[in-house]
C-alpha positions in Angstrom: 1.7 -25.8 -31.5 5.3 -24.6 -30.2 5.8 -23.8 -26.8 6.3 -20.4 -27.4 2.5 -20.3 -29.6 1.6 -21.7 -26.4 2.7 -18.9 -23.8 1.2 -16.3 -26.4 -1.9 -17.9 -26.5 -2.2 -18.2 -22.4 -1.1 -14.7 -21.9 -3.9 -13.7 -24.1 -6.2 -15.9 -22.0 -5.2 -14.9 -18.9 -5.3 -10.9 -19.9 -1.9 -9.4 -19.2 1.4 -10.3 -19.2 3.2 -11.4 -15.9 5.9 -13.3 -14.6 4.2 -15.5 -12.7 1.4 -16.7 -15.5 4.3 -17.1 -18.0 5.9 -19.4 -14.8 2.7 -21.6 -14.4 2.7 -22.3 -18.5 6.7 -23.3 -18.0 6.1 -25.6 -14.8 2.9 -27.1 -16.6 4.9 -27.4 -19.8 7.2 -29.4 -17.4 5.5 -31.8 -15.9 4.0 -33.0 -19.3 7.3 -33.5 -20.6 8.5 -35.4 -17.7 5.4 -37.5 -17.5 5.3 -38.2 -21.1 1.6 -37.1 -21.2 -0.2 -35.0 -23.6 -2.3 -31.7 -22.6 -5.3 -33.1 -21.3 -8.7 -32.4 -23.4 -10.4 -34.5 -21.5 -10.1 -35.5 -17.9 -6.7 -37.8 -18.7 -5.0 -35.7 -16.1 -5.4 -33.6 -12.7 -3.7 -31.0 -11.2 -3.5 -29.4 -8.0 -2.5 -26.1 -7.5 -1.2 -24.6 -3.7 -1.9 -21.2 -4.4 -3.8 -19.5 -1.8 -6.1 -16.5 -2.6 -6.0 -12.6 -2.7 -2.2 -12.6 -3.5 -0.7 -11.4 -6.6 1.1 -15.0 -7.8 -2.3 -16.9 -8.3 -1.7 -15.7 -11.9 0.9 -19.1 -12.1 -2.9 -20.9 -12.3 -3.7 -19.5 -15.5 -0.3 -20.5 -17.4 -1.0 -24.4 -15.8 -4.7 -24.7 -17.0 -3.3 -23.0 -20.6 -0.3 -25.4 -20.9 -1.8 -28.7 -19.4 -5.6 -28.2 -20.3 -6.6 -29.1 -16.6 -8.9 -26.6 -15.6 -11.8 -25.8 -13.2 -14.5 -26.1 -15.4 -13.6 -29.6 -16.6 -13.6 -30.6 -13.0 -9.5 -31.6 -13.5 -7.8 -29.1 -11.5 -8.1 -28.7 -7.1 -6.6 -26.4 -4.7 -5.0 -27.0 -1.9 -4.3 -23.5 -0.5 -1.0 -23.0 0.8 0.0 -19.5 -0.6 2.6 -21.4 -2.7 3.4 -21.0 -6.6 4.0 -24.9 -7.3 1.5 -27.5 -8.8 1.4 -31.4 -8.7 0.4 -33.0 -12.1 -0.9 -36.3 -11.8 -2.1 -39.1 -14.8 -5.0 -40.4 -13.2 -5.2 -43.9 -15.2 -1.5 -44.4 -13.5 -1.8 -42.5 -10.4 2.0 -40.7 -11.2 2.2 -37.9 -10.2 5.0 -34.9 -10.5 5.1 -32.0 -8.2 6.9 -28.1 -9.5 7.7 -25.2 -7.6 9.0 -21.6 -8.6 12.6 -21.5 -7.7 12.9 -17.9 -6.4 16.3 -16.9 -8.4 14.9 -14.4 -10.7 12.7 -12.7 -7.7 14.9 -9.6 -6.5 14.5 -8.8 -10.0 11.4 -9.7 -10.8 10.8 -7.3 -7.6 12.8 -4.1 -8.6 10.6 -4.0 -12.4 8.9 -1.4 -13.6 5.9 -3.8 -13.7 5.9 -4.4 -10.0 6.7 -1.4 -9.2 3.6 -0.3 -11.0 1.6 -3.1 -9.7 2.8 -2.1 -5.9 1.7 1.6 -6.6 -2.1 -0.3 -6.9 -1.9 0.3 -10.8 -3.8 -2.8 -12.6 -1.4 -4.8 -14.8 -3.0 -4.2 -17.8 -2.7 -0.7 -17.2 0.8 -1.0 -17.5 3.0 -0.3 -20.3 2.7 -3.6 -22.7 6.8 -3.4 -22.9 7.0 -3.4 -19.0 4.9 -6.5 -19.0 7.2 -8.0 -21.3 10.4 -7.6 -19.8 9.5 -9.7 -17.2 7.6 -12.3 -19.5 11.3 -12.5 -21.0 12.7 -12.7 -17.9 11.0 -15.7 -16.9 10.7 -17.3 -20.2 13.9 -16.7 -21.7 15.5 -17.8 -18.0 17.4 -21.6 -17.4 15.0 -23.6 -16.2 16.9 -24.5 -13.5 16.5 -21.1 -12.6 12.3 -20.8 -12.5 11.4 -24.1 -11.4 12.1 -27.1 -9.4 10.8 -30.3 -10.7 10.5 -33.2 -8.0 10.7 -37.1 -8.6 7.7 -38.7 -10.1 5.5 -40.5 -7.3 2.4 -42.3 -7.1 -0.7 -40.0 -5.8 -3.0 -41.9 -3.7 -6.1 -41.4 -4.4 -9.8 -43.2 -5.8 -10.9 -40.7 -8.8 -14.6 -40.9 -8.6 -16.3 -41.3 -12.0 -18.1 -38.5 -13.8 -21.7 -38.4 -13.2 -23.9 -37.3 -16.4 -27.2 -35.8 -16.1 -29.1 -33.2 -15.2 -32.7 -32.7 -13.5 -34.6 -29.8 -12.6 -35.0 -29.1 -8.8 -39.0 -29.6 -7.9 -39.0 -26.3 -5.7 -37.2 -23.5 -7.8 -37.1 -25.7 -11.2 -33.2 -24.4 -11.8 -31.3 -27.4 -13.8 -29.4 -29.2 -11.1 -27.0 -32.0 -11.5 -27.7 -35.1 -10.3 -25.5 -35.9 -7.6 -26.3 -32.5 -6.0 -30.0 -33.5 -5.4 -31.0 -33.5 -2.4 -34.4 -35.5 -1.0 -36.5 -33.5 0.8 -40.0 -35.6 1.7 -40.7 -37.2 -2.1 -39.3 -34.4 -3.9 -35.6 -34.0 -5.5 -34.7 -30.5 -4.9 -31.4 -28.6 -4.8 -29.1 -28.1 -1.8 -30.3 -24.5 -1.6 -34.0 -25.5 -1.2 -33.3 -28.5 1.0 -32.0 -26.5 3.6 -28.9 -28.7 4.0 -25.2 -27.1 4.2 -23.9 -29.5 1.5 
């Protein structure tokens, strides 16, 4: 699949059409290339993403879990809330790691579009005029890189990965399918953290 196929398929994933999904899919086409890793279908990779929440960049999350396969519900993919559109990659059988940031060149006009514009008037993106949303998908994808992102020097992440645990029971007091390692014993039954009264 070309990287282009790639950014179409993402933006169709993620539901509209915004610079700063079409970023994420060029910082985590990035950092595969300078790792010399492959999109992870498995758990072969992590990432961690600084955004933070309720702001309008978290988009940039969508375009890394399209373009480097990490993604919540594989377990593969953190957040480390900072407010920040950058991402570290890291190959956990290694431990390298790469971290990319959104170089701000392209914001003053990213800022003065029709789309954000739009988007600052409260008006839903994909209620916006599909040729709005692309000028700035062409913006940022047509743009140097040098201009969107800034790649760091490969280092080693510290950190034990834990193995996955398989299996699942049902909790003795409500009977909902819980996984194992999220038991909790309460007297001689297994129940989930809900039912055991326990925080965590």
């Amino acid at each position: 699949m070309s990287d282009k196929d790639i950014l179409q398929k993402a933006l169709e994933f993620h539901g509209h059409r915004c610079w700063a999904s079409v970023t994420g899919v060029r910082a985590g086409l990035a950092a595969l290339r300078e790792l010399g890793v492959r999109r992870s279908g498995g758990g072969q990779l992590h990432a961690v993403l600084e955004i933070g929440e309720d702001h309008g960049g978290m988009c940039f999350a969508d375009g890394i879990q399209y373009a480097t396969g990490c993604t919540l519900g594989k377990g593969n993919m953190s957040r480390q809330p900072l407010g920040k559109l950058a991402v570290t990659v890291i190959e956990k059988k290694t431990n390298r790691a790469l971290r990319i940031s959104y170089r701000p060149t392209l914001q003053k006009r990213i800022a003065e579009s029709a789309f954000m514009t739009k988007r600052g008037q409260g008006i839903e993106p994909d209620e916006i005029p599909e040729s709005e949303q692309m000028e700035l998908v062409n913006l940022v994808w047509d743009a140097p890189e040098s201009d969107v992102l800034i790649i760091e020097s490969e280092f080693k992440f510290e950190r034990d990965w834990m193995p996955e645990t398989m299996g699942f029971v049902p909790c003795a007091a409500c009977h909902e399918l819980t996984a194992r390692a999220y038991l909790r014993v309460v007297g001689d039954k297994h129940v989930c953290i809900p039912c055991s009264g326990y925080d965590r």
